[in-house]
C-alpha positions in Angstrom: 0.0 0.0 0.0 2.6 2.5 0.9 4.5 1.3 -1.8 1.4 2.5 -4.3 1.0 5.7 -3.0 5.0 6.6 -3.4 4.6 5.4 -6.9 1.0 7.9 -7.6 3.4 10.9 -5.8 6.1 10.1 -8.0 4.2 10.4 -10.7 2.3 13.1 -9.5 5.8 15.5 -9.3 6.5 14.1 -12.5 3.5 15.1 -14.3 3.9 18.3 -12.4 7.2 19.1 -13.4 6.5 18.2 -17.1 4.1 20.6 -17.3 5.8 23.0 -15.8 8.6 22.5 -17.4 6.6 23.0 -20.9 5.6 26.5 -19.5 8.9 27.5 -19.1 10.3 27.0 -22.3 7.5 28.5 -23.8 8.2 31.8 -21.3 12.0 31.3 -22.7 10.9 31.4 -26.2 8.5 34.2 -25.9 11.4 36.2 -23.6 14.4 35.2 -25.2 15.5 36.3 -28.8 19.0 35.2 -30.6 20.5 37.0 -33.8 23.1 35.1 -36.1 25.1 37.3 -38.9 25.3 36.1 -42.2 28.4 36.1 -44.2 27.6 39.6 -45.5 27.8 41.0 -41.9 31.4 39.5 -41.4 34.7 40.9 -42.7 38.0 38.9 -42.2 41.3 38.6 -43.0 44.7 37.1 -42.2 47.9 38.9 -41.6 51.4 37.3 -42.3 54.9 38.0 -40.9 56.9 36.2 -43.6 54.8 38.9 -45.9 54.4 41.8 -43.8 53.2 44.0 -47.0 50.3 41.1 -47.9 46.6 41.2 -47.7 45.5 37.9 -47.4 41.6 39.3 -47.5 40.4 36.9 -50.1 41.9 34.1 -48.6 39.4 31.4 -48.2 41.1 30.8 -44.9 41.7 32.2 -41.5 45.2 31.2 -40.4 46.6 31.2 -36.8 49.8 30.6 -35.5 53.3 29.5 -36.5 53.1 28.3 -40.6 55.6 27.0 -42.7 55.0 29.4 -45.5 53.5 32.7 -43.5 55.7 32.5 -40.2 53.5 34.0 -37.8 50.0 34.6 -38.3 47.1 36.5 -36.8 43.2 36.6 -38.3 40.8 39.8 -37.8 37.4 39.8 -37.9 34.5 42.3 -37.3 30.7 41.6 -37.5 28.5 44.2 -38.5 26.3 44.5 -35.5 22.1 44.5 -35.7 19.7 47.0 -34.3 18.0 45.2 -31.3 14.6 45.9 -30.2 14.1 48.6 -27.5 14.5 47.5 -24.1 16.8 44.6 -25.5 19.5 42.8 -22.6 22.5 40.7 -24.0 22.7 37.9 -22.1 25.3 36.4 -24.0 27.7 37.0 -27.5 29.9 34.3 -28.8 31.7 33.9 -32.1 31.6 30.8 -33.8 34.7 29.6 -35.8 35.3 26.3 -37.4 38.8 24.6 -37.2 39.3 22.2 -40.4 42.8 21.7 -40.2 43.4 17.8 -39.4 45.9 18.7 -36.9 45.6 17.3 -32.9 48.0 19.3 -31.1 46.7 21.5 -28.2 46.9 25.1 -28.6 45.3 28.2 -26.7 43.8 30.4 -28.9 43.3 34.2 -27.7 40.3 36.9 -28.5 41.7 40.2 -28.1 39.7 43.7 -29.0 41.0 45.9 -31.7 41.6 49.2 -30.6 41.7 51.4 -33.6 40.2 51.2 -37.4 41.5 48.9 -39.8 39.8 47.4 -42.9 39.9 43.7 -44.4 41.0 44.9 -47.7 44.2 46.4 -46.8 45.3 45.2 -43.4 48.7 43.6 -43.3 51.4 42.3 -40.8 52.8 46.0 -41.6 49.6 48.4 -40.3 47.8 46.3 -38.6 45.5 47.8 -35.5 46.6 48.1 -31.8 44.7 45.6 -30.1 44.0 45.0 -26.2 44.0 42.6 -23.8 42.4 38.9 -24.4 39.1 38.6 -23.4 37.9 35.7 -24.1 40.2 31.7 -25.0 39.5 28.2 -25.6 41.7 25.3 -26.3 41.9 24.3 -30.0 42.7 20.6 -31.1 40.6 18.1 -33.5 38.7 20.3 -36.6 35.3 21.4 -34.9 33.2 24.5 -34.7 35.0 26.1 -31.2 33.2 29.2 -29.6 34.9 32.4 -28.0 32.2 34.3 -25.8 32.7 38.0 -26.0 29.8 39.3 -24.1 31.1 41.7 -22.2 32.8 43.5 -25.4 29.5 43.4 -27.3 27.8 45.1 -24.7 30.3 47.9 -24.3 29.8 48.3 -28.3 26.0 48.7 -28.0 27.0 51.0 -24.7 29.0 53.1 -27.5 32.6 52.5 -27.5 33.7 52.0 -31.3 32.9 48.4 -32.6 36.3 47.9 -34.2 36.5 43.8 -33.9 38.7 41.2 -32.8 41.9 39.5 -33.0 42.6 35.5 -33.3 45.8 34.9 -32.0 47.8 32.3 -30.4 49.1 32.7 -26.8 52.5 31.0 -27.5 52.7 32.2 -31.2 55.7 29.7 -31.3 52.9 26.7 -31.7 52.4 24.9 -35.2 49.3 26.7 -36.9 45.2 26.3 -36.7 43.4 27.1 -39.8 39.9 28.5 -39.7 37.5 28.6 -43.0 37.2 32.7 -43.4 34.1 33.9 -44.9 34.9 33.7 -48.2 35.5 30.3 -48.4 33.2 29.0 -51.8 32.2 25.6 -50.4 31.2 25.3 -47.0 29.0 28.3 -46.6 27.5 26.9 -43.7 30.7 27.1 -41.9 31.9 30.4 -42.0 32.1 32.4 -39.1 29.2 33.9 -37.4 28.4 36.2 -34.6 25.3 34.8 -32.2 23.8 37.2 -30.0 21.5 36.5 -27.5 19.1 38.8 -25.7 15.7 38.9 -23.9 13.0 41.0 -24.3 11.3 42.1 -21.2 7.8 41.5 -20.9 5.2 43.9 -23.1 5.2 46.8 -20.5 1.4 47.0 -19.9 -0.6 49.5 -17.5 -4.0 50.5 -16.8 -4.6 54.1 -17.9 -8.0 55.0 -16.7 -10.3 58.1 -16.2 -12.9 58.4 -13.5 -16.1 60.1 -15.7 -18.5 61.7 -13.3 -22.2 62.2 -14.2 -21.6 65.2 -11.8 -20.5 67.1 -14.8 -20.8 66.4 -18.3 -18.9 63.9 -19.8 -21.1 61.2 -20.9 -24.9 62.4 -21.0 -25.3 62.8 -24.8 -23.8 60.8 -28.2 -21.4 64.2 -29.2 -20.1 64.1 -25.8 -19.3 60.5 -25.9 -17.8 60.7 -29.3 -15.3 64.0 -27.7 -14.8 61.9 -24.5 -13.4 58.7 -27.0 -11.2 61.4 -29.1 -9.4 62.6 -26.0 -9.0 58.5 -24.6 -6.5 58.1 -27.5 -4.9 61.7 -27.7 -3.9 61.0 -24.4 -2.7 57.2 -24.3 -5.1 56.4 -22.0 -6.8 52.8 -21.8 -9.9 52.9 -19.6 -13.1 54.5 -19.0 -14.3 54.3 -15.4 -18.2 55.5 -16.2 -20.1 56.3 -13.7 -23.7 53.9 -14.3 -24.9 55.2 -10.7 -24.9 58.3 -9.1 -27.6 57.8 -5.4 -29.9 55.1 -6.5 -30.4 56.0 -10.5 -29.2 54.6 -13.5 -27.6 56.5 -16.3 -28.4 53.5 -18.3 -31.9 51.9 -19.4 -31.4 48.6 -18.9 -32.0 48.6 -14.7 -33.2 47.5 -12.0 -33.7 51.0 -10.7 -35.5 54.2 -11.8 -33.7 56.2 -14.6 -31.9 59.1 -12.9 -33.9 62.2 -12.8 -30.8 64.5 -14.4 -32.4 67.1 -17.2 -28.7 67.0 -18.9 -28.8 63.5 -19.9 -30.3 63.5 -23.0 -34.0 61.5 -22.8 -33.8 58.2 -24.3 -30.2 57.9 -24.3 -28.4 55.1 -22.8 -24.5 56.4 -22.6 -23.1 53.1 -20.7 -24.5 51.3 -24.3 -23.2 54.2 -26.5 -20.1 54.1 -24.8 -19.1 50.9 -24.9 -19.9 50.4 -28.6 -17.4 52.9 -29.2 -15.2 52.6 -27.0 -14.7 48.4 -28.0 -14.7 49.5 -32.1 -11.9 52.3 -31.1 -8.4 51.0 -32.4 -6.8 50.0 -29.9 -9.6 48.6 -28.1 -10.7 51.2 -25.0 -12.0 49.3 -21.9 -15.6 50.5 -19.9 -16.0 49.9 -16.3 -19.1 50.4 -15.0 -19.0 52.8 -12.2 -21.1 52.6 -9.2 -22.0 54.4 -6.1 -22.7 51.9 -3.8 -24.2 53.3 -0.2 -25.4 56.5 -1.1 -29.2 56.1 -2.9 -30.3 60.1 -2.3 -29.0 63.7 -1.6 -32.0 65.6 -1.6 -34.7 67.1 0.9 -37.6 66.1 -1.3 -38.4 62.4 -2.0 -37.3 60.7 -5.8 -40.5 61.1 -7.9 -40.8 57.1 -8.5 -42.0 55.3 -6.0 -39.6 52.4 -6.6 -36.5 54.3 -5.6 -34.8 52.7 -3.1 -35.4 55.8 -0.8 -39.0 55.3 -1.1 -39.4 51.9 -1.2 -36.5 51.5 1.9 -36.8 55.0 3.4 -37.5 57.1 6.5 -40.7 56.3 5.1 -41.2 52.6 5.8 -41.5 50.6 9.4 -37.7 49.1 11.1 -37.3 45.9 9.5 -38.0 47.7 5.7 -35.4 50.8 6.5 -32.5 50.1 4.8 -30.9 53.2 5.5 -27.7 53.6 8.1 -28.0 56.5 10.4 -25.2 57.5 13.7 -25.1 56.4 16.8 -27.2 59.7 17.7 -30.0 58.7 14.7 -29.2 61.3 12.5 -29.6 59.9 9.3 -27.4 62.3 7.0 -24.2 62.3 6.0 -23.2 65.5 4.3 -26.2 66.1 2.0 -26.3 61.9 1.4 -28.6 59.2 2.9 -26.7 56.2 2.9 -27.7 52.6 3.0 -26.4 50.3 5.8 -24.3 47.1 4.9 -25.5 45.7 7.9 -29.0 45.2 6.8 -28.9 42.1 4.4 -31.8 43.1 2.0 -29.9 46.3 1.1 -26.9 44.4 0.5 -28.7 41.5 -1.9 -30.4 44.0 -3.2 -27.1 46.1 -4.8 -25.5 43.0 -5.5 -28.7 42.4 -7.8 -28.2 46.0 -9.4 -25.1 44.9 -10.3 -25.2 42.1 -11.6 -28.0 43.0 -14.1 -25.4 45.4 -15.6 -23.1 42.4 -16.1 -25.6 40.1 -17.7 -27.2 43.0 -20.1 -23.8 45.3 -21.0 -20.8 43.9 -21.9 -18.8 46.1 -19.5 -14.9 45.1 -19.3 -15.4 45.6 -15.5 -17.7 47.1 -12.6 -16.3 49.4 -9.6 -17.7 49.8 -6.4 -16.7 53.5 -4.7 -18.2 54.6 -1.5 -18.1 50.5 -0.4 -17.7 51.9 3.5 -19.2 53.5 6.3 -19.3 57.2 6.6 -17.4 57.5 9.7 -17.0 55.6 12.9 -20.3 56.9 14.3 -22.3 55.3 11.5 -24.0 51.9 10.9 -26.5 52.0 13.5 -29.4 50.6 11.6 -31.9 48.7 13.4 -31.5 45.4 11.9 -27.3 45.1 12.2 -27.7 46.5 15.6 -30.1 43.4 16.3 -27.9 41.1 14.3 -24.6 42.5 16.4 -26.4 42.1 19.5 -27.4 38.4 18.5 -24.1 37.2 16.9 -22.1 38.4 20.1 -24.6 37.7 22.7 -25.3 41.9 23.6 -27.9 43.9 24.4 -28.0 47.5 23.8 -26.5 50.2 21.5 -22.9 49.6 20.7 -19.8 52.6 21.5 -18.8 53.6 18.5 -15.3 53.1 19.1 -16.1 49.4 20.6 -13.3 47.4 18.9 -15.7 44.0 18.0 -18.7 46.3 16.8 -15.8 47.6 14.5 -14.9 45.0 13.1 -18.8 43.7 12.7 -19.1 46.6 10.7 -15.6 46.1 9.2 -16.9 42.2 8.5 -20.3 43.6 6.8 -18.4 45.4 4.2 -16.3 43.3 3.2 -19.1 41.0 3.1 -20.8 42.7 0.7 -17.7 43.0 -1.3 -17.3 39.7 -1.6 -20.9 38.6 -2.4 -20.8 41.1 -5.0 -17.6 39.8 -6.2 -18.6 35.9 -6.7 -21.9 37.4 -8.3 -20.5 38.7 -10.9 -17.8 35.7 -11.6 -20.6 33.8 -11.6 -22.2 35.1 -14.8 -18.9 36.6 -16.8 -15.3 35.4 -14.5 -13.6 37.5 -17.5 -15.3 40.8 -15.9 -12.8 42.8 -13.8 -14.5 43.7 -9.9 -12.9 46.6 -8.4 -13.1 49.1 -6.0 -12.4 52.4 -5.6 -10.8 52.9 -1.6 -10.0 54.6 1.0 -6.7 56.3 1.7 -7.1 59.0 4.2 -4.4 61.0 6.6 -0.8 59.5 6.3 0.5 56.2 4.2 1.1 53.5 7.0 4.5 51.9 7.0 3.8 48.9 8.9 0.0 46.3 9.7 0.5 48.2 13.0 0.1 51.4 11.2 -2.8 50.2 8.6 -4.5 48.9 11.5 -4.4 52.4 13.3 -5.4 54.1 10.0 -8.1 56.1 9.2 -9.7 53.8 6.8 -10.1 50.7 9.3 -11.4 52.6 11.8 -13.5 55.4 10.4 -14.4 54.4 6.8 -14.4 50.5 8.1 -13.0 49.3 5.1 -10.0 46.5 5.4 -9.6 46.4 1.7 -6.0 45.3 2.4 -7.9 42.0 3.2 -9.7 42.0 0.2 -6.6 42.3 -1.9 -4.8 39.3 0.3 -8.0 36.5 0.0 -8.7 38.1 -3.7 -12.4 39.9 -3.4 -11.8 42.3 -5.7 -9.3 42.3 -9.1 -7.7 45.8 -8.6 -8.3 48.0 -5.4 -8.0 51.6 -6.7 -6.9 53.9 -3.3 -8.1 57.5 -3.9 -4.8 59.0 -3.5 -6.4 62.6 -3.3 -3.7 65.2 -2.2 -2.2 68.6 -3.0 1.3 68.1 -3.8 2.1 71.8 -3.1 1.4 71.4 0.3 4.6 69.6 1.8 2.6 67.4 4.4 0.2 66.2 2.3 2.8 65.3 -0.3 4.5 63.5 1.8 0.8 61.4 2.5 1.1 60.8 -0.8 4.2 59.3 -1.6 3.8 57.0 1.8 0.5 55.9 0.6 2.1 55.1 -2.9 5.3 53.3 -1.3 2.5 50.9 0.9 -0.1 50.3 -2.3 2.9 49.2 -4.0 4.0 46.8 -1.5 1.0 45.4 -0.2 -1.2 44.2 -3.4 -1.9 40.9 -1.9 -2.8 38.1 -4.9 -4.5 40.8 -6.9 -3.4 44.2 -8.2 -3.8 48.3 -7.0 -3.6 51.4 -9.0 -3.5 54.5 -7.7 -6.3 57.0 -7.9 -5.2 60.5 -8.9 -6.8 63.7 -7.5 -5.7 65.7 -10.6 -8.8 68.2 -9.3 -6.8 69.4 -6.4 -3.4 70.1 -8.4 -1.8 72.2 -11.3 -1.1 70.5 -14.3 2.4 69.7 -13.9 1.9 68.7 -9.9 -0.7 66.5 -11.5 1.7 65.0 -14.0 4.6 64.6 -11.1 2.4 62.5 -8.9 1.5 60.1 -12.0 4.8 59.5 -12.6 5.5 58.6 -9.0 3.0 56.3 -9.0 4.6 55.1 -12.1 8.1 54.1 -10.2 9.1 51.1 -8.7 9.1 50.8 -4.5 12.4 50.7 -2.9 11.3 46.9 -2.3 10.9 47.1 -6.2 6.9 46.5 -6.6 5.3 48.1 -8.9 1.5 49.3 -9.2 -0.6 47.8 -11.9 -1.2 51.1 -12.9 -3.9 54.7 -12.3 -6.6 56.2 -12.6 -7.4 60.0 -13.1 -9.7 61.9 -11.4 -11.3 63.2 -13.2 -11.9 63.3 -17.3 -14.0 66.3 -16.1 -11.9 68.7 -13.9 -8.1 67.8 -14.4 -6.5 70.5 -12.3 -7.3 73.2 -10.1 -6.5 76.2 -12.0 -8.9 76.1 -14.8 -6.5 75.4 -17.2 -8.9 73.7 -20.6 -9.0 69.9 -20.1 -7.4 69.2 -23.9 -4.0 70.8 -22.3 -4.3 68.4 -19.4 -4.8 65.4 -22.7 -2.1 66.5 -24.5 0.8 67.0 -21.9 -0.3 63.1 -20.9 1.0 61.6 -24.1 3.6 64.9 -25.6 5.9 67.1 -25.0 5.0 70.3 -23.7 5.8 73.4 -20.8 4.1 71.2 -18.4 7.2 68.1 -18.9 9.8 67.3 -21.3 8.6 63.7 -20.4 5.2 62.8 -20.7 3.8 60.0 -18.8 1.8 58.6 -21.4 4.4 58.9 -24.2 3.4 55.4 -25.8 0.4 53.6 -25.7 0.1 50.8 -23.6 -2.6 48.0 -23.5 -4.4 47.1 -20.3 -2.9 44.3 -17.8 -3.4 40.5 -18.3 -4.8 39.1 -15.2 -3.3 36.1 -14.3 -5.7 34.5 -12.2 -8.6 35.3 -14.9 -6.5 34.8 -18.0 -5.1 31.4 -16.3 -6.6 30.7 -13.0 -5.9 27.6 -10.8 -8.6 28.4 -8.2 -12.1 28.4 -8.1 -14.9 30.1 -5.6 -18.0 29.1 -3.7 -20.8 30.6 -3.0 -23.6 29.3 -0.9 -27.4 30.0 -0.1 -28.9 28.4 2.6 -31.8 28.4 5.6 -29.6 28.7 8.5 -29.9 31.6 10.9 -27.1 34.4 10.6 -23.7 34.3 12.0 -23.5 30.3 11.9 -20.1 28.8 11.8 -19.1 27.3 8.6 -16.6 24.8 8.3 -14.9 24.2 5.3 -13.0 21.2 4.8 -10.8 19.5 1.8 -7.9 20.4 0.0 -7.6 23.3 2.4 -9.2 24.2 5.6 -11.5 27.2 5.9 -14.1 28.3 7.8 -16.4 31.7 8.4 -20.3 32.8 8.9 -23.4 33.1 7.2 -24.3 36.2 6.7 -27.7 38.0 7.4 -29.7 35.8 4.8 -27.5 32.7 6.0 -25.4 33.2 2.8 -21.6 32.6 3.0 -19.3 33.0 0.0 -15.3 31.5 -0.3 -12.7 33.3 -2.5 -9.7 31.3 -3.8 -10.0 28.0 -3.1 -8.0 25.3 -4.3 -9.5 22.6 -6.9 -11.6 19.6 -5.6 -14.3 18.5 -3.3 -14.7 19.7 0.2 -16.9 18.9 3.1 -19.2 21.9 4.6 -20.2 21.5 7.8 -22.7 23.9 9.1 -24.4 23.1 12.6 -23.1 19.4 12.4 -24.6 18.9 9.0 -22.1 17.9 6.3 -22.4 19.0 2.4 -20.4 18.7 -0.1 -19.2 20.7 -3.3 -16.9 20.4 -5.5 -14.6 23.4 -6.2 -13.2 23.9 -10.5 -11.0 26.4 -11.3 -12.0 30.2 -12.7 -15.4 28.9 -11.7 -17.9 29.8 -8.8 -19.1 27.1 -7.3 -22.9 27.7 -6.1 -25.0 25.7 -4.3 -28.0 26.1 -1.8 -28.1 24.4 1.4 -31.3 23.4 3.5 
């Protein structure tokens, strides 16, 4: 028996390193490039002491050494060198000569630079070039091809130094000769000598490029403004549209779940999310749409929505406890700013904007959706009845909640990201190619260290970990809104900490950082982009930014179209535009290849029920309020889920979600 399973692990590792093994070569070929000159690249000749005034170019030999008939002998070559691609590294140059001469004696045969200009037609013993040190040797016996690796030379000629070739020469030049073909020998063509270069290509540099558009301003609202808003995408090499679809419980699009929004500048009957994206996906290259939404805010107005099947009406100040959605303070004010909020501790609010969502994704064929304002509005919010009542349950309490409690933070903390990740395996569920991501929080100062993130503004006032979405994979990209002036030398400095911890901390998915070009000039605009744009000390690098906003891109007024154009040209703003080249959106790994899959459960237990997951991991969390639970990033195969001492299984696939329903 234990001799069987040894075997099925052996073979296991073997199958595993054969496949493997097949993805690395095909990485090597698709990295890794070699260039081999042809004869016309090559010029060579033969110098002879017995005949110092000689040229021995159309020799169909290259000789070396001590000869009967020449006396000493050296042979000279120089390739003329190709122009690599951009971004090209040698990573290694050899020359390549063939030794025909039926001798067997050992010999060690030098390369040496040449130092100053010579040319095969007219070099001779007597004017032959200064020459350096040897770089490179090998020991020549039996006729074969033998290889002398100059790497380090060919480098220095790409670096700039003059590319005036080599010298073949023997190191005891008292030794009985070698003789090369030269490259004009008639016959063997195939055996002349050659120059092989080596290089590799770094990867296709990719970054997303994206602008926030508002339906706060215009933008989107009519066909000429989508057509203006696609022209100034490609002047300014940028990649992505984030459009905002939802503004406080509307739709700026017609195929919805909610009312139209009531806004007299879009124009009536117009759907821009459908305009948009047929535009923006027959644009060359390819522009991608995002649909933008604003997740707890549904109304910012003192009189009601005119439909009565806005969520304010239907789930309002209007309607009894269990039917108000809506989050208020710990004092029962129920506005923040000018905004009522919903509460992501009330399940039927939550179910309900997942279900918003995810009828964009199966009617629009959006390249991604992004949730913004996924958070509470400050530490003293998310008091609605119902989470209070499931808090108070859960944790075995009675009473309101402080609001600087640490476990009724992190309930509030856990509802969040709840809803995150519900809304996350809702939409892999129907399209997994569709990108989920979320526009965050980055207030104050850019920890340093978990001690620091954990003290931050955005885990305890917002109540939004999405560090932790980023580490289980709840989201694709996490967008932090990096909003600060960098005039002002404190808030700068917030900046660039922010950017150095974004970088380092992406967890399995990606972050780009969100630009508050609206609160900048120009040219601070363009400086932060291009700090975002650099590598961490530690080396990381962001997946790439977005700008806000396509509508107000600084602070001093200056017209939008000079914002564009100093993106991708030269102007007074930089002498090194940010966006100088176009570059195409990201690949995903784990949606372009993905080895794990998702689960998603419904079921009829009671909320805040221990789930067990067992299999080829171990996991385990809570139902939520409608006794759902979901699971991000789970290994392939079949688990056991034991909820309450009743066992279930499911099998997990990869790039899949998994749902079930449980009773």
């Amino acid at each position: 028996m234990k001799k069987g399973i040894f075997l099925v692990i052996i073979l296991l590792f073997f199958l595993y390193y054969v496949e493997n093994y097949k993805v690395m070569k095909v990485e090597a070929a698709i990295s890794s490039e070699v260039w081999v000159s042809t004869p016309s690249e090559v010029e060579d000749a033969f110098v002879s002491s017995q005949s110092p005034t000689t040229n021995y170019s159309t020799s169909q030999y290259l000789v070396v050494g001590k000869h009967q008939t020449f006396a000493i002998t050296r042979s000279y070559l120089k390739f003329k060198l190709p122009t690599l691609p951009k971004g090209a590294v040698i990573t290694s140059a050899k020359i390549s000569l063939y030794q025909y001469y039926n001798s067997t004696n050992q010999v060690t045969i030098d390369i040496k630079p040449v130092n100053s200009s010579w040319s095969a037609t007219t070099i001779n013993w007597n004017n032959k070039p200064s020459v350096g040190s040897s770089i490179s040797n090998a020991v020549v016996d039996t006729p074969s091809w033998k290889d002398f690796f100059i790497t380090d030379l060919v480098k220095s000629w790409y670096s700039g130094s003059t590319n005036q070739g080599v010298t073949v020469q023997f190191r005891d030049e008292t030794q009985f000769t070698k003789i090369f073909y030269s490259n004009n020998h008639s016959t063997y063509s195939n055996l002349k000598p050659k120059l092989t270069i080596s290089y590799s290509l770094p990867e296709p540099q990719k970054e997303y490029r994206a602008f926030w558009v508002d339906m706060f301003h215009d933008g989107a609202k009519t066909p000429a403004q989508v057509d203006q808003l696609i022209k100034d995408v490609q002047a300014s090499n940028t990649n992505t549209i984030f459009l905002q679809v939802r503004r406080r419980g509307d739709a700026y699009y017609s195929k919805s779940l909610e009312p139209k929004t009531e806004d007299s500048f879009l124009q009536s009957d117009y759907d821009p999310l459908a305009d948009l994206i047929q535009k923006a996906h027959s644009a060359n290259p390819k522009i991608q749409v995002h649909a933008w939404f604003a997740m707890m805010p549904i109304w910012n107005k003192t009189t009601a929505p005119k439909d009565s099947n806005h969520i304010f009406n239907a789930h309002g100040l209007s309607q009894p406890s269990d039917n108000n959605w809506l989050s208020k303070t710990n004092t029962g004010s129920y506005v923040s700013g000018s905004d009522y909020v919903i509460d992501p501790g009330h399940p039927d609010a939550v179910n309900y904007t997942r279900d918003v969502i995810q009828h964009v994704v199966n009617n629009y064929d959006v390249d991604g959706i992004q949730m913004d304002l996924v958070r509470y509005m400050g530490e003293e919010w998310g008091y609605n009845d119902v989470s209070v009542q499931r808090y108070n349950q859960a944790h075995g309490k009675t009473g309101i909640p402080q609001p600087d409690d640490p476990t009724w933070k992190q309930w509030r903390r856990d509802q969040v990201s709840n809803m995150v990740r519900k809304i996350y395996t809702s939409v892999q569920s129907v399209k997994p190619s569709v990108t989920v991501s979320a526009a965050t929080i980055a207030w104050g100062d850019g920890p340093k260290t978990v001690e620091e993130w954990n003290s931050s503004s955005t885990m305890n006032s917002a109540l939004q970990d999405w560090r932790s979405w980023l580490e289980e994979g709840s989201i694709d990209l996490a967008i932090p809104m990096n909003y600060f002036r960098e005039y002002d030398t404190t808030q700068k400095k917030h900046f660039e900490n922010w950017s150095e911890w974004e970088k380092d901390n992406q967890g399995k998915r990606m972050t780009l950082s969100g630009m508050g070009l609206y609160l900048n000039s120009i040219q601070d605009g363009l400086s932060q982009i291009k700090k975002a744009q650099a590598l961490s000390e530690t080396g990381k690098k962001l997946g790439g930014l977005s700008l806000y906003s396509y509508a107000v891109t600084n602070k001093d007024n200056v017209t939008n179209s000079e914002f564009y154009k100093a993106l991708s040209s030269v102007s007074t703003y930089s002498s090194d535009p940010a966006f100088a080249t176009y570059l195409s959106v990201p690949d995903l790994p784990w949606k372009v290849t993905p080895n794990k899959g998702h689960l998603s459960a419904s079921t009829n237990y009671a909320n805040y029920q221990l789930v067990k997951l067992t299999g080829p991991e171990i996991r385990q969390t809570y139902t939520d309020g409608s006794g759902d639970f979901q699971i991000i990033d789970l290994t392939p195969g079949t688990y056991s889920i034991q909820i309450n001492d009743t066992d279930f299984s499911i099998t997990i696939e990869a790039g899949k979600v998994s749902s079930t329903t449980l009773n």
